[in-house]
C-alpha positions in Angstrom: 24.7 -137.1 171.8 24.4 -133.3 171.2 24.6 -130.5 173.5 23.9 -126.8 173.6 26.6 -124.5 174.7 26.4 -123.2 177.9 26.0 -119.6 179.2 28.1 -119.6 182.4 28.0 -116.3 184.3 31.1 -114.9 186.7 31.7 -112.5 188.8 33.4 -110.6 186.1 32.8 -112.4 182.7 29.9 -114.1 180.6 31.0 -117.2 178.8 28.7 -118.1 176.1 28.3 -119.6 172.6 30.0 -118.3 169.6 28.0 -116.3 166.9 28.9 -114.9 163.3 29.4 -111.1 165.6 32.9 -112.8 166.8 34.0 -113.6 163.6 35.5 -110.4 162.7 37.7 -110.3 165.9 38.6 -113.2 166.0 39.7 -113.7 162.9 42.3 -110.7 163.4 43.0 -112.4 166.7 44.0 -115.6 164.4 45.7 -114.0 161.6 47.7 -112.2 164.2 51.4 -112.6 165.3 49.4 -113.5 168.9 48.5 -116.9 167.1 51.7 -118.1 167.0 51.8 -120.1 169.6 48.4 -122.1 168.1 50.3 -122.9 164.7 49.7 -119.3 163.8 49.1 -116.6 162.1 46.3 -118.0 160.4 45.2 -116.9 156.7 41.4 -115.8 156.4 40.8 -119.9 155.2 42.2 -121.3 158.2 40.8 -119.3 160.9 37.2 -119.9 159.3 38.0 -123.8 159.6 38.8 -123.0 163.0 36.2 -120.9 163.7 33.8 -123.7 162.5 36.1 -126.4 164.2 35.2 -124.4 167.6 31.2 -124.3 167.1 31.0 -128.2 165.7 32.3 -129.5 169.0 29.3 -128.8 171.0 26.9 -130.9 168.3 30.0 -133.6 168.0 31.3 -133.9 171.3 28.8 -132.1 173.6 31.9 -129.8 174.3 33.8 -126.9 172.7 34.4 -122.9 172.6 33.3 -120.4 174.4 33.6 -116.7 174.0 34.6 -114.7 176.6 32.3 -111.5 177.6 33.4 -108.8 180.5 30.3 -107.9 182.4 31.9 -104.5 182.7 32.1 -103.4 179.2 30.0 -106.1 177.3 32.6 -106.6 174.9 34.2 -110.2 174.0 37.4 -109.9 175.1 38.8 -113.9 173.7 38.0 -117.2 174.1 37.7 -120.6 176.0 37.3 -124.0 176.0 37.4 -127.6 176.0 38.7 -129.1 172.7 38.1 -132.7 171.7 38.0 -134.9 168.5 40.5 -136.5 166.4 43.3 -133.7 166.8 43.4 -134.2 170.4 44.5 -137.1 172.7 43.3 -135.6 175.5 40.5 -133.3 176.8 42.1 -129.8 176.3 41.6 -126.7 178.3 42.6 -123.8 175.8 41.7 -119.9 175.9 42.8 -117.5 173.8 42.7 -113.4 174.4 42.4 -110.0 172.8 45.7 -108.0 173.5 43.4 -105.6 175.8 42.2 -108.0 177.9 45.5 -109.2 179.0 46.8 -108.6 182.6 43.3 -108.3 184.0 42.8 -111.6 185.4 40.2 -112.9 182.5 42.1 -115.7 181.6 42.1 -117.1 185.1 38.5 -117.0 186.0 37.5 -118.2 182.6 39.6 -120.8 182.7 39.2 -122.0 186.0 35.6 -121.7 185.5 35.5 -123.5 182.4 37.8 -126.5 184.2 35.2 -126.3 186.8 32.2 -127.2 184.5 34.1 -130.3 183.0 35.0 -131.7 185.6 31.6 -131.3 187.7 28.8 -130.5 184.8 29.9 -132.6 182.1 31.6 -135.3 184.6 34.9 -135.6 182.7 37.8 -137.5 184.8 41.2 -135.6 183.3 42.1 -132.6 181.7 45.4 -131.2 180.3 46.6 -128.2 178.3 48.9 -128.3 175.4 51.2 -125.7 175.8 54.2 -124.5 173.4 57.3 -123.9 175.3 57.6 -120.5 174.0 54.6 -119.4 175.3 55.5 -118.2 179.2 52.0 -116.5 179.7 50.2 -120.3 179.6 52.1 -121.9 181.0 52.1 -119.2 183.9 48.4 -120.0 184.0 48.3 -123.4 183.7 50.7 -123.2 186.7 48.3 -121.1 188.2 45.3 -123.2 187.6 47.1 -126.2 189.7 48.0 -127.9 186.8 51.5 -129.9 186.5 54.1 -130.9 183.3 52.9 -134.3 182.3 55.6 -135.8 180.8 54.2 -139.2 179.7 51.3 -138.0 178.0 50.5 -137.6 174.2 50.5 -134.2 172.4 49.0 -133.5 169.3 52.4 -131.6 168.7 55.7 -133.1 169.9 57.2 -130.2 171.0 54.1 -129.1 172.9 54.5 -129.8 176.5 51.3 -130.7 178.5 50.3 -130.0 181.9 47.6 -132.3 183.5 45.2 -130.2 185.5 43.7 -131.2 189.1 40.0 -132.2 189.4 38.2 -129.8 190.8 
């Protein structure tokens, strides 16, 4: 079954598909010292794979990326999404964001917003994040987002800890 990426609108942010126009940020964004909690810095090679990774999942899995727009300015100011597929156990909520965009409450209505479609567009029944210890600004938000350490459940990384978020 294949699916079209969604254009969700906010208050404050557009969240739509990803086109070759984000490549160039986001592959900065990747090959960045900010990627280090994702397995990061990325050369150009990898972040491409994962720059295609995030596009296939809506044809594969009728999920997957979504950039991040502020109404505001326009600009793409990171990313978010559902991630499925063979590297993940679970449904994963990620998000990613430019170093501007941090502190402004972006990753907290994208994130909630994008939880919100999964649960009640495409009807999926659990959701968790996979989180690297090190990484105090996720798991802030995950916290944030009502979601709780899972102990028990699988991790595509075994030092990742993962917190199971509520349905909305």
């Amino acid at each position: 079954m294949s699916y079209k990426a969604p254009r969700i609108e906010t208050e404050h942010l557009v969240l739509r598909s990803m086109s070759m126009d984000d490549w160039p940020d986001y592959v900065i964004m990747l090959s960045s010292s900010r990627a280090k909690h994702m397995g990061g810095p990325f050369d150009t090679a990898d972040a491409w794979s994962l720059f295609c990774r995030d596009i296939a999942q809506w044809s594969l899995f009728g999920l997957g990326s979504l950039m991040i727009d502020e109404k505001s300015t326009g600009l793409c100011v990171g990313q978010v999404g559902i991630n499925s597929g063979p590297l993940f156990p679970e449904y994963e909520l990620g998000w990613m964001l430019y170093e501007a965009a941090e502190g402004k409450g972006i990753a907290y209505e994208a994130a909630m917003t994008t939880r919100d479609w999964a649960f009640n567009v495409r009807g999926l029944e659990t959701l968790v994040s996979y989180i690297s210890p090190a990484n105090e600004r996720s798991i802030k938000l995950a916290q944030r987002l009502g979601a709780v350490l899972d102990h028990g459940a699988l991790r595509p990384d075994s030092d990742d800890l993962v917190f199971r978020h509520p349905v909305a």
